[in-house]
Backbone bond lengths (Angstrom), bond angles and torsions (degrees), N, CA, C in turn:
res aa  C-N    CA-C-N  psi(-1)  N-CA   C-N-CA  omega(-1)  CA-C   N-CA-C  phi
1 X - - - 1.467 - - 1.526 109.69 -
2 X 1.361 111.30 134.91 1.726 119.58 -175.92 1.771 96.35 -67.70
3 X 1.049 114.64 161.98 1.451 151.78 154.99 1.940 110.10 -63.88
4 X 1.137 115.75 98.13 1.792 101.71 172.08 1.397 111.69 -64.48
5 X 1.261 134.00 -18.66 1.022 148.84 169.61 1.443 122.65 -57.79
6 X 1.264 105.52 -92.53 1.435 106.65 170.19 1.271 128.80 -109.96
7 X 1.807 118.00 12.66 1.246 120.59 158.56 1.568 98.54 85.91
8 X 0.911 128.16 19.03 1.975 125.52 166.08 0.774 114.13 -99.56
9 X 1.336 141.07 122.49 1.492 150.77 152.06 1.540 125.99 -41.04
10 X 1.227 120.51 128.82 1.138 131.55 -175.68 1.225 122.68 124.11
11 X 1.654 136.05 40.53 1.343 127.65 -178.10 1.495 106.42 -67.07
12 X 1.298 125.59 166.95 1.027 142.35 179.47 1.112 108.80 -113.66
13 X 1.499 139.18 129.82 1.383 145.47 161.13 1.640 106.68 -69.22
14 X 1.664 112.70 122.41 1.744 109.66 151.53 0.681 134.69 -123.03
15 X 1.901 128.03 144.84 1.327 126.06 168.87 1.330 138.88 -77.49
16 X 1.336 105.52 -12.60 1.404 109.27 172.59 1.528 123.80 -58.54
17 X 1.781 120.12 178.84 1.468 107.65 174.73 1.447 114.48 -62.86
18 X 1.560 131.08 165.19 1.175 141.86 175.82 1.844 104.47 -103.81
19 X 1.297 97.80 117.75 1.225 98.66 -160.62 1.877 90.58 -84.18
20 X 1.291 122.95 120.34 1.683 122.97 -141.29 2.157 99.89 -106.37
21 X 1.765 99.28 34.92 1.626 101.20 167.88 1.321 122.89 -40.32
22 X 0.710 138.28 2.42 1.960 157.69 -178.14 1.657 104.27 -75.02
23 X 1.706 110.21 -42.31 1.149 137.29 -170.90 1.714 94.17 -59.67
24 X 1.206 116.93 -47.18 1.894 129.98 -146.31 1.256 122.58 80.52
25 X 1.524 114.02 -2.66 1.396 106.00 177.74 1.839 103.90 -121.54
26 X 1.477 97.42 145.12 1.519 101.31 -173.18 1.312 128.62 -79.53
27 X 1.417 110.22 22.34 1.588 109.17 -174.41 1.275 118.33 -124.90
28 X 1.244 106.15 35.04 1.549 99.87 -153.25 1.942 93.79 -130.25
29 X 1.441 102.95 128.32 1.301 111.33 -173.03 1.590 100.38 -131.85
30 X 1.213 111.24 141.32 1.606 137.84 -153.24 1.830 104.23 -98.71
31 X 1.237 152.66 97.31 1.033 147.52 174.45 1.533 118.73 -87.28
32 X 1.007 126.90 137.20 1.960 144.98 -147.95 1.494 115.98 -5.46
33 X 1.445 99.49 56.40 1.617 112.31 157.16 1.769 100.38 -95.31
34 X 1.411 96.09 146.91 1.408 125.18 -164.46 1.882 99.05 -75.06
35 X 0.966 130.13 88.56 2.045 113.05 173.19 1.683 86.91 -145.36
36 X 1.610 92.89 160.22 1.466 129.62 -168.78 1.686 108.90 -120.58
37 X 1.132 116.24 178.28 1.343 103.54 -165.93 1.503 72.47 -162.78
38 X 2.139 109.72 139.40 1.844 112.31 158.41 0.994 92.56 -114.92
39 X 1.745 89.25 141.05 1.682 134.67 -175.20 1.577 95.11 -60.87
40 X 1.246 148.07 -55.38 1.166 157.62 173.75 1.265 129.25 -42.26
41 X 2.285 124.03 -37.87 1.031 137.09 -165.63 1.706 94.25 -122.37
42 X 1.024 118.42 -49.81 1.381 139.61 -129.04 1.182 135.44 40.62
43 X 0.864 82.94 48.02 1.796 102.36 -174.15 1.197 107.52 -92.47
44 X 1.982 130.49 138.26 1.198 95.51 -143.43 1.885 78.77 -143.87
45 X 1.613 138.36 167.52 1.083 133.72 -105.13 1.740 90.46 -171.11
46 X 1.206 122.05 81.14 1.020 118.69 -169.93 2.241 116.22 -114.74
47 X 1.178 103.00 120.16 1.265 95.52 151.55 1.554 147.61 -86.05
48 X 1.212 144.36 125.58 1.334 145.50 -161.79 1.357 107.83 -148.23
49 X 1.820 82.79 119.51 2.268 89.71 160.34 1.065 93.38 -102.39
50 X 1.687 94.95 158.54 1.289 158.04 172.19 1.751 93.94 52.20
51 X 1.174 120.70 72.46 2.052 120.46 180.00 1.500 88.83 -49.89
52 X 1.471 137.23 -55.33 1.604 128.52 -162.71 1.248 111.45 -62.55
53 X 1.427 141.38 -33.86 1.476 141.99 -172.88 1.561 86.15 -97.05
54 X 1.329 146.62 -23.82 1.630 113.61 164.25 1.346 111.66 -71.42
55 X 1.628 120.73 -35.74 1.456 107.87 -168.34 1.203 118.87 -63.28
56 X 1.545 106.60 -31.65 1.520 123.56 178.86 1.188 107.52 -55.64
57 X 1.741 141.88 -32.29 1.243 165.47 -151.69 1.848 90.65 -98.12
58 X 1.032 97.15 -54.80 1.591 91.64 -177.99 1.204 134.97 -62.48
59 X 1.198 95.46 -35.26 1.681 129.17 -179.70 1.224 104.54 -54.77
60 X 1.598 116.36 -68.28 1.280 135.28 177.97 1.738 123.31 -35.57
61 X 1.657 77.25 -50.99 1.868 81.15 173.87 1.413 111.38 -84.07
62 X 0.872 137.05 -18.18 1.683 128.90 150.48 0.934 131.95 -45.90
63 X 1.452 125.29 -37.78 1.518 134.99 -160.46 1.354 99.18 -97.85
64 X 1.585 122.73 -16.16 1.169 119.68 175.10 1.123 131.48 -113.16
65 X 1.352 116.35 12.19 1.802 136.15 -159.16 1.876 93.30 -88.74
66 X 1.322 104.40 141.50 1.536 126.66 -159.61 1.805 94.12 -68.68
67 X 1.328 139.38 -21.73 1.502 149.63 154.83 1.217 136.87 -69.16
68 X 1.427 115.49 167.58 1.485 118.27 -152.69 1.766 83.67 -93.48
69 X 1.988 102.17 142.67 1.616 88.64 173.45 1.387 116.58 -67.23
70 X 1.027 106.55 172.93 1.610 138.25 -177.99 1.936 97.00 -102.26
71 X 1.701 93.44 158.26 1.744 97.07 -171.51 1.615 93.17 -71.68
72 X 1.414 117.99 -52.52 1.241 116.98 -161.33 1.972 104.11 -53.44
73 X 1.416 130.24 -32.67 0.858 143.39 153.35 1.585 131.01 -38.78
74 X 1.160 120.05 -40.41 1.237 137.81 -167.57 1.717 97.77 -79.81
75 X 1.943 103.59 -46.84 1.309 102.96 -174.32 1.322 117.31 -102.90
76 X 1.409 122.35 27.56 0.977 139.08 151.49 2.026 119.31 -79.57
77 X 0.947 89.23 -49.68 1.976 111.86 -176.95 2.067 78.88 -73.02
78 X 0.941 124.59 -66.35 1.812 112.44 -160.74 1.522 106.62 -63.38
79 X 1.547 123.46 -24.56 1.280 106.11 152.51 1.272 139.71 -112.33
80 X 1.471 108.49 33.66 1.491 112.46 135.88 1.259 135.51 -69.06
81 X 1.317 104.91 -38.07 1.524 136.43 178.88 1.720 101.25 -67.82
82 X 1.343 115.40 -17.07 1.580 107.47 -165.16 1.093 138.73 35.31
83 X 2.096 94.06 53.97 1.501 84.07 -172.98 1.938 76.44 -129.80
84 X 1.837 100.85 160.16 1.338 120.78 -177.02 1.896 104.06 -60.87
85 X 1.275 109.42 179.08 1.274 98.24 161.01 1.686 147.46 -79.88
86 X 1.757 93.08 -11.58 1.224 103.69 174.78 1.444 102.10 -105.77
87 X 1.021 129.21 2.66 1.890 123.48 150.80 1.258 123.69 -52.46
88 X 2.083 96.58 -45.56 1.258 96.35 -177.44 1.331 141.21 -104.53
89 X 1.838 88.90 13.68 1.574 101.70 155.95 1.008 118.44 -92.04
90 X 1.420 136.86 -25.10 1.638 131.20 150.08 1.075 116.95 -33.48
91 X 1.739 128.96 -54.23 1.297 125.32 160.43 1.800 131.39 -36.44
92 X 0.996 110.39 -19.21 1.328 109.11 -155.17 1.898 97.88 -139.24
93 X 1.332 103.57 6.08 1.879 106.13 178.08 1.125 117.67 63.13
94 X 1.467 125.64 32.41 1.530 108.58 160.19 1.430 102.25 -152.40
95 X 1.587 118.69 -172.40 1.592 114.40 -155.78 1.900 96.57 -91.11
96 X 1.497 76.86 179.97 2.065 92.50 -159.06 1.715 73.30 -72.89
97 X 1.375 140.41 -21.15 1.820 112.80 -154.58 1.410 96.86 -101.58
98 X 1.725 129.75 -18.64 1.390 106.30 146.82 1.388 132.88 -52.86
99 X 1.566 114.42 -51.38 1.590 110.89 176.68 1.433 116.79 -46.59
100 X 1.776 93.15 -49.06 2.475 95.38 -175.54 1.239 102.79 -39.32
101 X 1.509 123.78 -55.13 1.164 137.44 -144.17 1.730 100.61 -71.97
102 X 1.748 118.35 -43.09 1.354 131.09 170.75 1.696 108.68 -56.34
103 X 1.107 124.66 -33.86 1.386 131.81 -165.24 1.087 131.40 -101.79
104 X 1.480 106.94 -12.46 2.135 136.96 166.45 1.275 89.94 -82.88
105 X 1.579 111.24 -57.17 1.511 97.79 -140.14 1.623 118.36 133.43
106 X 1.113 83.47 -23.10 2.269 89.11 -161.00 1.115 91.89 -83.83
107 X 1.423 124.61 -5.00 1.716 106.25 156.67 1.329 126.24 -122.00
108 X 1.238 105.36 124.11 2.138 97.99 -160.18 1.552 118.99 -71.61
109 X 1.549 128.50 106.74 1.165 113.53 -171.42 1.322 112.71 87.97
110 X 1.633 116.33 147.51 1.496 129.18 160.22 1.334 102.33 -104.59
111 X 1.646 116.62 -147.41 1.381 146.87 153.28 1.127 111.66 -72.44
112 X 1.484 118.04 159.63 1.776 110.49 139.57 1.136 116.15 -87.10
113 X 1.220 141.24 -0.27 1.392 125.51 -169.63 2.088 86.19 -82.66
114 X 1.533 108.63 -61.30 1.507 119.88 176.75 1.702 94.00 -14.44
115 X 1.517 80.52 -87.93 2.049 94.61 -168.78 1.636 107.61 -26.43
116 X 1.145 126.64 -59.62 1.132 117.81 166.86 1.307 139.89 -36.01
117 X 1.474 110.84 -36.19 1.426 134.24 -173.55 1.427 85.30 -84.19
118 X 0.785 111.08 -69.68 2.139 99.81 -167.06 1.087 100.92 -38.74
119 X 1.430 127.61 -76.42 1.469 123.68 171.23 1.464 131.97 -12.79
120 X 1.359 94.23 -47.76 2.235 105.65 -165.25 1.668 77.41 -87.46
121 X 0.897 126.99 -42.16 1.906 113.66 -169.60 1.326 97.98 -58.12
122 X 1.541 125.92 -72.78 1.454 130.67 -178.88 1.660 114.48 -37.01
123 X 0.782 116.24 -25.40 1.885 119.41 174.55 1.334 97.65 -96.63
124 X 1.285 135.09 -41.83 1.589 102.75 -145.97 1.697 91.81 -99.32
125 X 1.539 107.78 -15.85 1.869 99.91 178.47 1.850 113.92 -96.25
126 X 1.430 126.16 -33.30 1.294 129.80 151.54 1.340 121.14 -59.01
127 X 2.111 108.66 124.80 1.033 118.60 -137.48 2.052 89.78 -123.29
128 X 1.075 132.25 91.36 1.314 114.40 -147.46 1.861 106.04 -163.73
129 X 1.244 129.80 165.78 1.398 122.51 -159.96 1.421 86.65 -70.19
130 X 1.422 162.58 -33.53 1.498 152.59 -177.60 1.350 118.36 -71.75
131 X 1.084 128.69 -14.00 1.720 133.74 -160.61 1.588 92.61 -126.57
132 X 1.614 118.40 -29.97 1.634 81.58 -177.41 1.625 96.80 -100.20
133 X 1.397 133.50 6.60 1.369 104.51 149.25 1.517 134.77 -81.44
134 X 1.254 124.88 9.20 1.082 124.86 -178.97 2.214 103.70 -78.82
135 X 1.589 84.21 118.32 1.699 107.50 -176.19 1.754 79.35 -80.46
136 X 2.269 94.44 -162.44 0.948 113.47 -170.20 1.431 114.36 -95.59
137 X 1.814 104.59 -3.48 1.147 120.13 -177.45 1.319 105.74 -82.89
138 X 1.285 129.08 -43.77 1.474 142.90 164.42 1.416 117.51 -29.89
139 X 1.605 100.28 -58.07 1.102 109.86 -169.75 1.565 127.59 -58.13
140 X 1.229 90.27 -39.83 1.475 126.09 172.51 1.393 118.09 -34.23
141 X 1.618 123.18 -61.50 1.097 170.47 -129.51 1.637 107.23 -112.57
142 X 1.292 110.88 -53.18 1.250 138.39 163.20 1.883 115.07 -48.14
143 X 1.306 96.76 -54.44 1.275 106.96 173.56 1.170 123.33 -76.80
144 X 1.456 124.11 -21.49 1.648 133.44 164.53 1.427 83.65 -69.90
145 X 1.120 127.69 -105.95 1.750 130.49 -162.92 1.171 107.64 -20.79
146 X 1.409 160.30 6.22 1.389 165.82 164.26 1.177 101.04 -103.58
147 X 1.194 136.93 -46.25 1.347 123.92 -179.05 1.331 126.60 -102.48
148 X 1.808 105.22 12.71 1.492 114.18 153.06 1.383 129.77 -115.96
149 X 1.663 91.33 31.85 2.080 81.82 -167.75 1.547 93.76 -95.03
150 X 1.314 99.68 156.48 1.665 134.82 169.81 1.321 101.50 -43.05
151 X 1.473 113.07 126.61 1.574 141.69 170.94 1.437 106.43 -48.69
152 X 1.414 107.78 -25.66 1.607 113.52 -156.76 2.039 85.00 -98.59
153 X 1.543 95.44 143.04 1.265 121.92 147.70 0.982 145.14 -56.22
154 X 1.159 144.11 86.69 1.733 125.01 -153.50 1.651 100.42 -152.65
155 X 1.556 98.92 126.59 1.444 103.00 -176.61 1.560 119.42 -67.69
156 X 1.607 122.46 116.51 1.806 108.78 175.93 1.172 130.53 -49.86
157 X 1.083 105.66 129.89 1.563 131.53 -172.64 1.434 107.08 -73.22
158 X 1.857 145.02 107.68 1.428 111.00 167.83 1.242 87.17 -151.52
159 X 1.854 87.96 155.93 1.865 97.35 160.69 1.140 106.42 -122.53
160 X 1.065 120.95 129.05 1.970 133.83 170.80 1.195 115.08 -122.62
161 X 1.485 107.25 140.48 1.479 130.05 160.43 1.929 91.90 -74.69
162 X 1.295 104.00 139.84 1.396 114.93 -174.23 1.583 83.33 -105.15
163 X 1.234 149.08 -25.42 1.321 129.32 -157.54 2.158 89.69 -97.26
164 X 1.450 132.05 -20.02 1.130 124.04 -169.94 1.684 101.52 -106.52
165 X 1.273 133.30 -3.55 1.718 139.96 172.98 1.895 83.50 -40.21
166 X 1.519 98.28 136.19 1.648 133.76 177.73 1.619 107.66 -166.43
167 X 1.347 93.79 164.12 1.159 112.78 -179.08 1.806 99.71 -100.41
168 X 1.226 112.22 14.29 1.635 101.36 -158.18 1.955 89.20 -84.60
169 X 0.786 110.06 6.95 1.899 106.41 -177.53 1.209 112.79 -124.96
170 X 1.621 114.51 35.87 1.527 118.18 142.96 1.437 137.00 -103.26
171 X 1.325 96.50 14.79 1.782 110.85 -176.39 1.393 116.83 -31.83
172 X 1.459 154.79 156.63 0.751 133.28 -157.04 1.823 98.73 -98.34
173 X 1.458 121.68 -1.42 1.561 126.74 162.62 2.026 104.42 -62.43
174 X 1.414 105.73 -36.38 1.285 90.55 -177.69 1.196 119.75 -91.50
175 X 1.429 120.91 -13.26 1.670 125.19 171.41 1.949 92.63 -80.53
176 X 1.255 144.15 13.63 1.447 126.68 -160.30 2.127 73.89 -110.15
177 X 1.632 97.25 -55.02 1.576 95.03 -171.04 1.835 114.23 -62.22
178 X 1.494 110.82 -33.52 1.348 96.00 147.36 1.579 141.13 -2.04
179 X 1.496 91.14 -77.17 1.627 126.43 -138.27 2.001 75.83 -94.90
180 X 1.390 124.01 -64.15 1.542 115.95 -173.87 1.478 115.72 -58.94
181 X 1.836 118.87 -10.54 1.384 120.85 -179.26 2.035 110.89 -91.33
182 X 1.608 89.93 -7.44 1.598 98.31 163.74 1.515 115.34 -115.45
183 X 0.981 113.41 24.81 1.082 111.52 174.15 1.595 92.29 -108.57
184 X 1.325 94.02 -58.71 2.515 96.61 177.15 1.469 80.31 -40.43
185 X 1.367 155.21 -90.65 1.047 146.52 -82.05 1.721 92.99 -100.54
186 X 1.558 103.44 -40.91 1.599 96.89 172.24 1.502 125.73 -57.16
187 X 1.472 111.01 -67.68 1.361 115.99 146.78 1.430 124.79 -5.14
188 X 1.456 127.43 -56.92 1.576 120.49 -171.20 1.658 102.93 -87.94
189 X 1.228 119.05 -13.15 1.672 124.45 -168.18 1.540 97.13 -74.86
190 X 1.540 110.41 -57.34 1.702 128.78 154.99 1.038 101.83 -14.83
191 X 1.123 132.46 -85.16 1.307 143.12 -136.78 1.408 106.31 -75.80
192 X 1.763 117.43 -31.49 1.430 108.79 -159.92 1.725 92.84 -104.67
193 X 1.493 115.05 19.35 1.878 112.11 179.72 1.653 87.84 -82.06
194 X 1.798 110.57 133.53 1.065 138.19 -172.89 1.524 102.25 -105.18
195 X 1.335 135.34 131.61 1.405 126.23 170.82 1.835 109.27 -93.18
196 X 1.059 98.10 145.71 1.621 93.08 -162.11 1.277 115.07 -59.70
197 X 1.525 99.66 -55.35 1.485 132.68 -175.91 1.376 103.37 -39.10
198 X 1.606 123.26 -70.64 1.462 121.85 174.81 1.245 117.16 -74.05
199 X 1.304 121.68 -26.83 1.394 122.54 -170.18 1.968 98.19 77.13
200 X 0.911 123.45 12.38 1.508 128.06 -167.33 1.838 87.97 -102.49
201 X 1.392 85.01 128.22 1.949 119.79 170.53 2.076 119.18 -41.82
202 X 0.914 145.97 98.67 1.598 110.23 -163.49 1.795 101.02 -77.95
């Protein structure tokens, strides 16, 4: 089989995960989708069902991960939402060159109240099998897990089957272990703040 790339013969079929950079975010690994990779370009050749019910899958686990988002994160959730960048600083009250700056990088960190706000925007304007099951119990729950995630930044980690992505693993038992896996997570951050002065652990 030719290369679309550079037209050489010989792709290679793999089984391993598909590491799914296409996405923009770096954590995201692809489980038994069919892609090839040429030895020559490396350019690599992927098939995927349904890309809209994984992103939706992705989305989901972002908006709910026990951490502060990440830029690549932020502009992941604003184009689901399909909105430009200065839409979606109108959304959220401040100018499009704070958000760029949130979404490069060249500015370290937001708020939590912000992080939150991206979040409650991404649910209450995405219209999709994850957002319209969220009850009042959800909601509830939702709003504890926002106001306990980790100070720290950290890009989500996942592997998905793109052909098994559901909404059936938002019960409100799995948003509760959520919400107690940011709470461990606050707890150990505690523990490892160093005071300068003594150099002593709190």
């Amino acid at each position: 089989m030719l290369c679309n790339h550079c037209g050489k013969a010989g792709l290679r079929n793999r089984k391993k995960l598909y590491h799914y950079t296409e996405s923009g975010l770096p954590g995201i690994y692809l489980m038994n989708v069919p892609w090839s990779e040429c030895p020559a370009c490396h350019a690599r050749e992927v098939a995927l069902p349904g890309v809209g019910r994984l992103h939706r899958c992705i989305a989901w686990r972002i908006v709910t991960k026990p951490s502060m988002l990440t830029g690549e994160e932020i502009v992941f959730l604003r184009k689901m939402l399909r909105k430009s960048q200065k839409q979606m600083a109108g959304l959220l009250g401040l100018s499009q060159v704070v958000l760029n700056r949130w979404e490069t990088g060249a500015r370290q960190g937001h708020a939590m109240a912000n992080d939150s706000r991206i979040r409650m925007i991404y649910l209450t304007m995405q219209q999709d099998e994850y957002t319209r099951r969220i009850n009042r119990e959800i909601w509830e729950l939702l709003h504890l897990l926002f106001g306990k995630v980790s100070r720290e930044s950290a890009p989500v980690t996942l592997r998905i089957d793109p052909a098994v992505c559901s909404p059936e693993g938002m019960a409100s038992v799995e948003i509760e272990k959520m919400i107690n896996g940011a709470i461990a997570k606050q707890k150990l951050t505690a523990e490892a703040v160093v005071f300068p002065e003594t150099g002593v652990r709190s």
